[in-house]
C-alpha positions in Angstrom: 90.4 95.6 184.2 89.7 91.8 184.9 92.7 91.0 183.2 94.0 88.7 186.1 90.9 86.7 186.0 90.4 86.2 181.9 94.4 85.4 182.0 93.1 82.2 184.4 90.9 81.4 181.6 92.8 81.0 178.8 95.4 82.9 176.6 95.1 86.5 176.7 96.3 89.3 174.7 95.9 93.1 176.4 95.5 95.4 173.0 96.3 99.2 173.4 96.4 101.9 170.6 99.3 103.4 172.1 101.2 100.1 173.1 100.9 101.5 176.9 99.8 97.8 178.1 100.4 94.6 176.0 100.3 94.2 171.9 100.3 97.9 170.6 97.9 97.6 167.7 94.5 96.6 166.6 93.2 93.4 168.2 92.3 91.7 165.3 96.1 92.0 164.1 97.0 90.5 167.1 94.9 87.7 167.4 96.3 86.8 163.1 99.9 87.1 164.8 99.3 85.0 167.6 97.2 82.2 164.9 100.2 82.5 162.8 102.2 81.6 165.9 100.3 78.1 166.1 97.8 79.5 168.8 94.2 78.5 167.5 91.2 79.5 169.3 88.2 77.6 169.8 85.6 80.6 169.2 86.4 84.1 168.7 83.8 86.9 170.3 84.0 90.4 168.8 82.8 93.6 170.0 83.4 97.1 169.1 83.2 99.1 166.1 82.2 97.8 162.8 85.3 97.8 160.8 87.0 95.8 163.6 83.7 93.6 163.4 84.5 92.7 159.9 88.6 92.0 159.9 87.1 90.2 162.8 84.6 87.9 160.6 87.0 87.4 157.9 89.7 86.2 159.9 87.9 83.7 161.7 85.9 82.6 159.1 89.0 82.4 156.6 90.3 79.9 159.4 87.1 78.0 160.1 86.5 79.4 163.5 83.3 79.8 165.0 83.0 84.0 165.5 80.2 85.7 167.4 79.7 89.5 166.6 78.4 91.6 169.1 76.4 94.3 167.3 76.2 97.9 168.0 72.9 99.6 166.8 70.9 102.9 168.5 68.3 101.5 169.6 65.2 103.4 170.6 62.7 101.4 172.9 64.9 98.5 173.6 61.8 96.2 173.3 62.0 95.5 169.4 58.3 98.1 169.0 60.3 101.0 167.0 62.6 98.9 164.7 65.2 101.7 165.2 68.0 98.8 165.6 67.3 97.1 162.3 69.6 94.8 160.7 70.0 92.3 157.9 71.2 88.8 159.8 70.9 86.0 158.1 68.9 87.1 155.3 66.6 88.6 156.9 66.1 91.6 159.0 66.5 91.4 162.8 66.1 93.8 166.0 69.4 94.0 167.5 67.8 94.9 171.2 65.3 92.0 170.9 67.2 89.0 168.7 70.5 90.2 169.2 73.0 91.6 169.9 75.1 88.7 169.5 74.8 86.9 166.0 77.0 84.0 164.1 79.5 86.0 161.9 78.2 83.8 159.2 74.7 85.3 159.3 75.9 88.9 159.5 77.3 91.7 157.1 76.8 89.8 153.7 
C-alpha cells in the first residue's frame, strides 16, 4: 500500500514475515543490512510493537541517528483526564494520547 509513492521519496525497503514482498525478515534487520551496505538515513521513524521499538532505538542511536518512536499505549479518554496511557519519557511521566505518541528515542525506554 503506498509503496509507489514512499519509493518517490527516498529509499524504500518492503518488509514481510513470510518474504511474500521485498526483504523477508524483521525491519530493523533490514534497515542494519542496508546501513552496513553504506546507505545512512537521515532520521529513522519506528512504529509497531515494543520489541521492534527497542532494536529500533539501539540501532539508530548506536549510529548517531536521530530516531522517533511512535508509542503504543491503551488509552482510555484520549484527552490525557484518566492517565490510562502513562509513560516514563524523558524522565518523567507523559500521556501518550496528549504529549505523544511520537517521542525522541533518546527520551524513551531508559
Amino acid at each position: 500500500m503506498l509503496a509507489e509513492g514512499f519509493a518517490k521519496l527516498g529509499k524504500l525497503t518492503l518488509c514481510t514475515d513470510d518474504g511474500s514482498v521485498g526483504y523477508h525478515g524483521y525491519p530493523v534487520n533490514a534497515l542494519a543490512e542496508d546501513m552496513e551496505k553504506g546507505y545512512r538515513p537521515d532520521v529513522i521513524f519506528c512504529c509497531g510493537p515494543e520489541p521492534l521499538m527497542k532494536a529500533v532505538k539501539r540501532l539508530g542511536e548506536a549510529n548517531n541517528i536521530t530516531t522517533y518512536l511512535s508509542l503504543e499505549q491503551r488509552m482510555g479518554c484520549g484527552v490525557g483526564a484518566c492517565l490510562t496511557c502513562t509513560c516514563k519519557v524523558g524522565g518523567s511521566n507523559k500521556r501518550v494520547c496528549k504529549d505523544g505518541p511520537v517521542f525522541l528515542s533518546t527520551e524513551v525506554y531508559e
